[in-house]
C-alpha positions as CSV (number, residue, x, y, z in Angstrom):
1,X,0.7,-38.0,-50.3
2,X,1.7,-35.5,-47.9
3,X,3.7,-35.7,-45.1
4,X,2.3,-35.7,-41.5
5,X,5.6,-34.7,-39.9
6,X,7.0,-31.8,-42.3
7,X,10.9,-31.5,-42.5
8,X,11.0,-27.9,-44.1
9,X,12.0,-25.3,-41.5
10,X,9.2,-23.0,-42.0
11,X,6.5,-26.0,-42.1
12,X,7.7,-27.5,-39.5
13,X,7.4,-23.9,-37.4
14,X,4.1,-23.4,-39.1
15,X,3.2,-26.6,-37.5
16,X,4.3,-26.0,-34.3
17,X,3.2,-22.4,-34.4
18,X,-0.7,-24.2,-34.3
19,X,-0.2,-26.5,-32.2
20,X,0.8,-23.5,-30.0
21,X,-1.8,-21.8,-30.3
22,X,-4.2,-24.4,-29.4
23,X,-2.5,-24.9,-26.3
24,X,-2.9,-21.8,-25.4
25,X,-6.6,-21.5,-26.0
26,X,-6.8,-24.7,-24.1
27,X,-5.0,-22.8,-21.4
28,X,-2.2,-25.3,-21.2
29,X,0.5,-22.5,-20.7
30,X,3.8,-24.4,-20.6
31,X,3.1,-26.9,-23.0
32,X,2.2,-23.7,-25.6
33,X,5.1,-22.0,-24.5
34,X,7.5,-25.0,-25.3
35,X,6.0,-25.0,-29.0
36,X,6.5,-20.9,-29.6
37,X,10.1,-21.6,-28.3
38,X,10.6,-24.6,-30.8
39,X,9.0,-22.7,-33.8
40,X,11.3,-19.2,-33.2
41,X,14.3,-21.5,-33.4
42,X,13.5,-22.7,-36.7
43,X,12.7,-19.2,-38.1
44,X,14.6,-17.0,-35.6
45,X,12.6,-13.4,-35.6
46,X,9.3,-14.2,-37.0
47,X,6.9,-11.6,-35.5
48,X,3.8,-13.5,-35.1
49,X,6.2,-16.4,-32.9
50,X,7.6,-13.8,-31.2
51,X,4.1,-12.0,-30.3
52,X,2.5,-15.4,-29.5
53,X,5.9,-16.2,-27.4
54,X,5.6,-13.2,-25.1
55,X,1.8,-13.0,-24.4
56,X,2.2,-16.3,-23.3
57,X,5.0,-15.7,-20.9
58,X,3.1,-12.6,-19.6
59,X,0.1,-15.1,-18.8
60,X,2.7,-17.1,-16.7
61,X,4.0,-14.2,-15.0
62,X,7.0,-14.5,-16.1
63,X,7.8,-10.7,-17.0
64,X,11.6,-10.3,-17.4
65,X,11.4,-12.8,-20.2
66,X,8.0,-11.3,-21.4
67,X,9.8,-8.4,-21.6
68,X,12.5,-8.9,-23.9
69,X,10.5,-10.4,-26.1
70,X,8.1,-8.2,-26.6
71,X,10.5,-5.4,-27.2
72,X,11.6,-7.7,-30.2
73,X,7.7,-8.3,-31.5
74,X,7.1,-4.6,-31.3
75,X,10.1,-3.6,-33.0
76,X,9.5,-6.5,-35.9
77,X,5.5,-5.9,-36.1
78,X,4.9,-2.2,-34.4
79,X,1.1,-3.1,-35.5
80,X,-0.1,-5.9,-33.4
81,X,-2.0,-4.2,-30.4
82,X,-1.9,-7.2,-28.7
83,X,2.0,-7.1,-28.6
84,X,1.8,-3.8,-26.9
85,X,-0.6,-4.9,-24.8
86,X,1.6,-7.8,-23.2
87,X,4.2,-5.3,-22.7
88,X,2.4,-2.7,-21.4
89,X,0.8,-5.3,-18.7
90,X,4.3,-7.2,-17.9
91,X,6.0,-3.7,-17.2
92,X,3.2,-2.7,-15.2
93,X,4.2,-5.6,-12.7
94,X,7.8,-5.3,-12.5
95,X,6.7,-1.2,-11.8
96,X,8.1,0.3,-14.6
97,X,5.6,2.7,-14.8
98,X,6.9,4.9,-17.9
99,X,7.2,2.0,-20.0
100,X,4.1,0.6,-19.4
101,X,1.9,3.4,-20.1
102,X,3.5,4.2,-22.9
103,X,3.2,0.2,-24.1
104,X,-0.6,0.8,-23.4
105,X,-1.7,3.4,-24.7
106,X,0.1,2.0,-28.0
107,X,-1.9,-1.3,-27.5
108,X,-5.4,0.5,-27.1
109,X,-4.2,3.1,-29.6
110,X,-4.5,-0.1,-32.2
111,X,-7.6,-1.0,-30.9
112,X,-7.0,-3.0,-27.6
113,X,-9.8,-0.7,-26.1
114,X,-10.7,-2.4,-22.6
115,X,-12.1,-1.1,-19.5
116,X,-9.7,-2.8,-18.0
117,X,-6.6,-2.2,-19.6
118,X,-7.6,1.5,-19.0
119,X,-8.0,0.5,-15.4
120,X,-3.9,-0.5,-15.9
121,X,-2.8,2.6,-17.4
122,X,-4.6,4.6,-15.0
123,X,-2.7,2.9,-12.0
124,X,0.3,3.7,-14.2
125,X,-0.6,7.1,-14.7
126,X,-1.2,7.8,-10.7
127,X,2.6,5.8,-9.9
128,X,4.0,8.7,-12.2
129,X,2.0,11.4,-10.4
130,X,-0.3,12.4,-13.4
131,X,-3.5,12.7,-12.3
132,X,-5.3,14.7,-15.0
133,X,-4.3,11.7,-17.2
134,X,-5.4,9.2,-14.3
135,X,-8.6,10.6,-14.2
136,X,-8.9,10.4,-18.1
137,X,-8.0,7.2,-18.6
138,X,-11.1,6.2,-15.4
139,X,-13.5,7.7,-16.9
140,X,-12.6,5.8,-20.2
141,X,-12.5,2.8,-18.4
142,X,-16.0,3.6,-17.0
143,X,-17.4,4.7,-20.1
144,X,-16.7,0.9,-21.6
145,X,-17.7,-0.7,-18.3
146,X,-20.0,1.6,-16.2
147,X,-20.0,-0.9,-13.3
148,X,-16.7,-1.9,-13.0
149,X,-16.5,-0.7,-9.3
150,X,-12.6,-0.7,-8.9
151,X,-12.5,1.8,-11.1
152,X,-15.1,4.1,-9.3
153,X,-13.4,3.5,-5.9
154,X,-9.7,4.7,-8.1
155,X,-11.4,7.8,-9.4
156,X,-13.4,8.4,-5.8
157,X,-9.8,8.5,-4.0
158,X,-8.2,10.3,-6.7
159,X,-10.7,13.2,-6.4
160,X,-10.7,13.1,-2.9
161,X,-6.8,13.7,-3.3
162,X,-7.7,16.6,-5.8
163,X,-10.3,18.1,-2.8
164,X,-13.7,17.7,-5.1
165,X,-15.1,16.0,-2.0
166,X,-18.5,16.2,-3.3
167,X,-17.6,14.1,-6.2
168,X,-15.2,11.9,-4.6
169,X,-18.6,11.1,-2.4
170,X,-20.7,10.2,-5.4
171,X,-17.9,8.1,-7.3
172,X,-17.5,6.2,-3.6
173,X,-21.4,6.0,-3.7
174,X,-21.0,4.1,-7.3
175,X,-18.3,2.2,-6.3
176,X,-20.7,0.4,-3.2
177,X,-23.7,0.3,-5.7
178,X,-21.4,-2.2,-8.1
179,X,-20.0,-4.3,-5.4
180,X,-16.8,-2.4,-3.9
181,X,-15.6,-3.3,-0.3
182,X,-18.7,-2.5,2.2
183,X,-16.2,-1.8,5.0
184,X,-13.6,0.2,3.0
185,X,-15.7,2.4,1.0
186,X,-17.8,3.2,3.9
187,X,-14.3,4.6,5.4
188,X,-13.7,6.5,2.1
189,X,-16.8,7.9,2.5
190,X,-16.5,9.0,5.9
191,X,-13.7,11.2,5.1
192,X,-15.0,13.0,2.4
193,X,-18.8,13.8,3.6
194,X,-19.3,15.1,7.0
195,X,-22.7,13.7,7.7
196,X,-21.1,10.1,7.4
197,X,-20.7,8.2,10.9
198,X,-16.6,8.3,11.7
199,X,-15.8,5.1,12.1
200,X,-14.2,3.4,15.2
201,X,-11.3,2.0,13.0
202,X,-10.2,2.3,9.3
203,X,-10.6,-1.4,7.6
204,X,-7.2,-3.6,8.4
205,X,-6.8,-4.4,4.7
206,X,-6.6,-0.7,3.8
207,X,-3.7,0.1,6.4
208,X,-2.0,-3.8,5.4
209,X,-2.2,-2.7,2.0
210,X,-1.1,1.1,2.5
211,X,2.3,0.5,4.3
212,X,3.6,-2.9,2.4
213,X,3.1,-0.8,-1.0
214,X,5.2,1.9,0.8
215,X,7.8,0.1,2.6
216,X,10.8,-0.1,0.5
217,X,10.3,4.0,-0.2
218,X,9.2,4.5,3.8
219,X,12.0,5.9,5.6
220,X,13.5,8.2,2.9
221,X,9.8,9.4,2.0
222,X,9.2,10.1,5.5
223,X,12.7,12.0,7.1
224,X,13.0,13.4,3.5
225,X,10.0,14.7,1.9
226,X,7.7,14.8,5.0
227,X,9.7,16.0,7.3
228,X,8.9,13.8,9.9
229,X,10.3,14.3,13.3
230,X,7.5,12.7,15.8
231,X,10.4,10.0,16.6
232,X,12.7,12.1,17.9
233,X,10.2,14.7,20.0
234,X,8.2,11.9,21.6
235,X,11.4,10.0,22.8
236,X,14.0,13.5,23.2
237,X,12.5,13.3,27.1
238,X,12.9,10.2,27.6
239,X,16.1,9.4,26.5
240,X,19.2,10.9,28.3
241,X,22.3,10.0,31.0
242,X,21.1,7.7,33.5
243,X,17.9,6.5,31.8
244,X,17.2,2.4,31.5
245,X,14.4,0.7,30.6
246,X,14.0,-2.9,30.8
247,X,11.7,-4.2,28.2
248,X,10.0,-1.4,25.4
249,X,7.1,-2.4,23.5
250,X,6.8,-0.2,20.4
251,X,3.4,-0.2,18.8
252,X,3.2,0.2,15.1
253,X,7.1,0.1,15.0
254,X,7.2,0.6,11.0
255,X,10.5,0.5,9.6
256,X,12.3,1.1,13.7
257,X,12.9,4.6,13.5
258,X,12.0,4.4,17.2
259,X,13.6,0.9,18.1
260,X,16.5,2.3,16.8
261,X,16.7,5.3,18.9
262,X,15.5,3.7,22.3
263,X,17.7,0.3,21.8
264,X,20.6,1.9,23.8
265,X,18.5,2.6,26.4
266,X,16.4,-0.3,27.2
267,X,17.5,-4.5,27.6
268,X,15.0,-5.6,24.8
269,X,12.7,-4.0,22.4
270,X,9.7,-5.8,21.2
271,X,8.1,-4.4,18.4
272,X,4.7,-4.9,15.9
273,X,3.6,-4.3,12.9
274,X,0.8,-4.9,10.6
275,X,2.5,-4.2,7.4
276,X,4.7,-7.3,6.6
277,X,7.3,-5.7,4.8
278,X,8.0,-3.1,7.1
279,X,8.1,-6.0,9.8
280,X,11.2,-7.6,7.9
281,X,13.3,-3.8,7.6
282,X,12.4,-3.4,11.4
283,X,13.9,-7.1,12.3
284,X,16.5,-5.6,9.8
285,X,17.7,-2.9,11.6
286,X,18.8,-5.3,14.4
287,X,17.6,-3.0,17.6
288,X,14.9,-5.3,17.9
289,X,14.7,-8.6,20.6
290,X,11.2,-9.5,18.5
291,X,9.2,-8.1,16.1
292,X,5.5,-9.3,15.6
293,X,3.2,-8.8,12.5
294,X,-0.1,-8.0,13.7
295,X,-2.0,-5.7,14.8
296,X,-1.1,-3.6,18.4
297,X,-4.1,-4.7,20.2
298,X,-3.4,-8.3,19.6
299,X,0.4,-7.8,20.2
300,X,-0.4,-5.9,23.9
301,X,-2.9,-8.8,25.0
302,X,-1.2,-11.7,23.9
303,X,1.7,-11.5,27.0
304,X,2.1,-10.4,30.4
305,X,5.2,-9.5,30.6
306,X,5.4,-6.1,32.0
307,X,7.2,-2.8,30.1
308,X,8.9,-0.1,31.7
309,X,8.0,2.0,28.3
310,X,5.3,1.9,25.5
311,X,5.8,4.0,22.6
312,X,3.2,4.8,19.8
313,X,5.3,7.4,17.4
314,X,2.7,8.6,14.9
315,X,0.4,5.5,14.9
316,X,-2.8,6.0,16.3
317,X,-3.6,8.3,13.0
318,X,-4.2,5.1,11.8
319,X,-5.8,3.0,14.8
320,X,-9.2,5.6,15.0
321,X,-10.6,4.8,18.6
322,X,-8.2,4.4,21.3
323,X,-10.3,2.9,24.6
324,X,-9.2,-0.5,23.8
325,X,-5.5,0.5,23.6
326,X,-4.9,2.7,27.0
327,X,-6.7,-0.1,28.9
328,X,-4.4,-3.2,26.8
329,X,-1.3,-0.6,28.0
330,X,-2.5,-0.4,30.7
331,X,-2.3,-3.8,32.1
332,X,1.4,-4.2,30.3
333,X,2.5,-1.5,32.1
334,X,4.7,-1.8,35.0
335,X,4.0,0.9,38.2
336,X,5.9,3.7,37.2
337,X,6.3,3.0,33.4
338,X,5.5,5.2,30.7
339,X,3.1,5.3,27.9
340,X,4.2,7.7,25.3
341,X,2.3,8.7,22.2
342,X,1.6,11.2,19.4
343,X,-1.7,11.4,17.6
344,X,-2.7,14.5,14.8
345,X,-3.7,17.4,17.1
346,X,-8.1,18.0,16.5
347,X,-10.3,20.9,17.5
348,X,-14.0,21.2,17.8
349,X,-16.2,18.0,17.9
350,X,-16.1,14.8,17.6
351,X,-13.4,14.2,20.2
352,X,-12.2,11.6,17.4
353,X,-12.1,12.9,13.7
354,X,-11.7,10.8,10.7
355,X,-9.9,13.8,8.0
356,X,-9.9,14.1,4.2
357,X,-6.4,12.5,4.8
358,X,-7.7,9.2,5.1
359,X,-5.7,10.0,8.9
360,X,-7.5,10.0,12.2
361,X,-7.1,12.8,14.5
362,X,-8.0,13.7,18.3
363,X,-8.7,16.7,20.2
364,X,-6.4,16.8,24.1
365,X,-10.2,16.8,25.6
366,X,-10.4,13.3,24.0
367,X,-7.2,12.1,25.0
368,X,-7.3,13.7,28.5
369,X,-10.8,11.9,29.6
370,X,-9.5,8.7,28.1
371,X,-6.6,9.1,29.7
372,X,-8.4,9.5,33.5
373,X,-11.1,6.6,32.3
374,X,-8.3,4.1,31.7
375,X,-6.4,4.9,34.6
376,X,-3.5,7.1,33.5
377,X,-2.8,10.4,34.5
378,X,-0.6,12.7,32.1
379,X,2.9,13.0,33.0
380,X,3.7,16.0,30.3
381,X,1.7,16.8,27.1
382,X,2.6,19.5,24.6
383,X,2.3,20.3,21.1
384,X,5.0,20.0,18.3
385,X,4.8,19.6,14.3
386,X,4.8,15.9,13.6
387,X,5.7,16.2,9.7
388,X,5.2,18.1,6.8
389,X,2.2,17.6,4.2
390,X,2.1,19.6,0.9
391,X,5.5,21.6,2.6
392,X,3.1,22.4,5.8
393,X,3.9,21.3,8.8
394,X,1.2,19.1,10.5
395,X,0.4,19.8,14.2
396,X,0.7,16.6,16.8
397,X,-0.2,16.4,20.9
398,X,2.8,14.5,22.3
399,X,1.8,12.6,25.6
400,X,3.4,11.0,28.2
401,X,0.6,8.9,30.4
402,X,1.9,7.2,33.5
403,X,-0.2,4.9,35.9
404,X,-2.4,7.0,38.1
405,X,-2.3,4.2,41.1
C-alpha cells in the first residue's frame, strides 16, 4: 500500500512540486509560491523548482526575488525559454534594460515567440537607444499579431523620431483602425501629416505620462544635454536689487528650476504641475509655499488671490491654444503685475503650430493679437535660444505681458 504522505525528500518535493503547479494554473499565486519554496528546500537547486519558483514571483511582481532566482534557473537549465522569459520581463520592470533584452531574446530564441514579448524587448530596445533593433523587434511583433495596436502606435512614434513621416502617418493610421487611443493618435497624427487639423491641446495623459517617466532624469537631461536656459532669460529682467514680489504663481513649475530662482525675491511661490513626480522634487526643493498637481488652467481658476508675477518657463509647448490661459491670468493678476512666458518661436501660418516634435509652437503675430484680445499689452518681447535639440539650439519669443487697464 502506498503511502499518501511520502517521507523521502525527493517525493515529498515531487509532491509538492504538483501541488504547485496546480495552484498556479488555478491562479492561486501565494498559496503556489509557498509549495515551490517548500519543495527547493528539500532538493536545494533543482531547476524545474527553481524555474516554477521564479515565474511565479514574476506573476506577483515581486522582481528583486524573481530575479535572483531566475539567474539560478538559467544558469542550472540554460534551456527553458520560459526561465528566460521571466527574467527578461522582471528586469524589464525594475529598468534594467540591458539585462532584459538580452533575457528575451534568449527566451524567444528557445521558442517563446510572442507578439507581445516582442512588444517588451522593443521598449527595451528604445530605453537603450537602439532603434534599428526597436523597429525589428515591432515589426516581429506585428507579424505574429497584425492588430495588436500598441505596437503600431510604438513603431508610428519611433519613425516619426526617425523623420519617415509618411510612414509614421500610416502605422498611426493602423494603430486607430485596431483600437489605439482616439484622442492620442489623432495628436500623433497631427504632427506628422500636414493636412491633419492642429489640435487645440495635446491629450492630458500623453503630457502626465511624458514628464513622470522623465522626472528622476529631468533636471540633468535638461541644463546638461539640452542646454536649456529659458529659466534664467525669462526671469534675468525680472530679477535684480530692489525687486519684490508678493505672491508668484509658476505654471508648469516642473522640477522648480524657476521657484528656485524667483523664491528670494517674492513672499510665497505657488506652483503646479501635472506630472506627479515632478510635483514631489518641486515641493522638494523647498522654494515653494504650495505646489498643486493639476493642470495650469484649473490651478489659475480655482483662487482669487491676486499675483504680482506669473511665470510660464518653457510650458505652453505643451499647453497648444493659449486663449483660456491669458484670460485665467488675467483675472489673477494684480494691476501692475507681470505675466512672463516663453513659447517655441513659429513663422508662416497657422498662428499656432503643432511640430514633428510632438511640441507646440507660436508665431509673435499669434501671441501679440492674443495678447491685446485678453487685455494685456506687451511690456518687452524678444527672441533668445530656449535649449538645444540634436546640438541645435531651438529659437523661443520671451514675453513679458502686463495689464493694459
Amino acid at each position: 500500500m502506498s503511502d499518501a504522505h511520502p517521507t523521502d525528500p525527493t517525493e515529498q518535493a515531487k509532491a509538492l512540486f504538483f501541488e504547485g503547479n496546480a495552484l498556479f494554473e488555478a491562479h492561486q499565486l501565494e498559496d503556489a509560491l509557498q509549495r515551490f519554496q517548500a519543495a527547493l528546500s528539500l532538493v536545494p537547486g533543482r531547476p524545474s523548482i527553481l524555474a516554477n519558483l521564479g515565474v511565479t514571483q514574476c506573476r506577483l511582481g515581486r522582481w528583486a526575488d524573481a530575479v535572483a532566482t531566475l539567474q539560478k534557473a538559467t544558469h542550472a537549465d540554460p534551456a527553458n525559454p520560459d526561465a528566460w522569459v521571466a527574467l527578461g520581463l522582471s528586469q524589464e520592470a525594475l529598468s534594467h534594460w540591458a539585462d532584459a533584452a538580452q533575457a528575451l531574446r534568449q527566451g524567444i530564441r528557445l521558442g517563446a515567440s510572442t507578439a507581445q514579448l516582442w512588444l517588451s524587448l522593443a521598449g527595451c530596445e528604445l530605453r537603450l537607444e537602439r532603434p534599428v533593433q526597436a523597429l525589428d523587434a515591432l515589426d516581429r511583433a506585428l507579424a505574429l499579431e497584425p492588430t495588436l495596436a500598441e505596437a503600431w502606435s510604438q513603431r508610428g512614434s519611433l519613425l516619426r523620431e526617425m523623420g519617415r513621416h509618411a510612414d509614421a502617418a500610416n502605422a498611426f493610421e493602423k494603430a486607430l483602425a485596431h483600437g489605439g487611443d482616439e484622442s492620442l493618435h489623432r495628436f500623433y497624427l497631427a504632427s506628422v501629416r500636414s493636412d491633419q487639423d492642429v489640435p487645440s491641446e495635446p491629450p492630458r495623459a500623453y503630457v502626465e505620462a511624458l514628464f513622470d517617466d522623465y522626472a528622476d532624469d529631468f533636471q540633468a537631461h535638461l541644463l546638461e544635454h539640452l542646454k536649456y536656459q529659458a529659466h534664467r532669460i525669462l526671469l534675468a529682467p525680472l530679477l535684480g536689487a530692489g525687486q519684490r514680489y508678493g505672491l508668484v504663481l509658476d505654471l508648469g513649475c516642473g522640477t522648480g528650476l524657476c521657484g528656485q530662482l524667483v523664491h528670494p525675491y517674492a513672499d510665497a511661490v505657488d506652483g503646479v504641475d501635472l506630472a506627479e513626480a515632478m510635483v514631489g522634487q518641486a515641493r522638494a526643493s523647498g522654494a515653494y509655499r504650495e505646489v498643486v498637481h493639476g493642470d495650469l488652467l484649473g490651478f489659475l481658476q480655482a483662487k482669487n488671490e491676486r499675483a504680482d508675477l506669473v511665470v510660464a518657463a518653457d510650458v505652453f509647448i505643451y499647453v497648444g491654444a493659449l486663449d483660456a490661459v491669458f484670460a485665467a491670468v488675467h483675472q489673477r493678476l494684480k494691476p501692475g503685475g507681470c505675466f512672463a512666458f516663453s513659447v517655441e518661436v513659429a513663422s508662416g501660418q497657422p498662428g499656432l503650430q503643432l511640430r514633428h516634435s510632438l511640441r507646440y509652437a507660436h508665431t509673435p503675430d499669434y501671441i501679440e493679437q492674443l495678447a491685446q484680445a485678453q487685455g494685456f499689452r506687451v511690456r518687452k518681447a524678444w527672441q533668445a535660444p530656449l535649449r538645444e535639440d540634436q546640438q541645435k539650439p531651438v529659437m523661443g519669443w520671451y514675453v513679458l505681458l502686463e495689464p493694459a487697464g
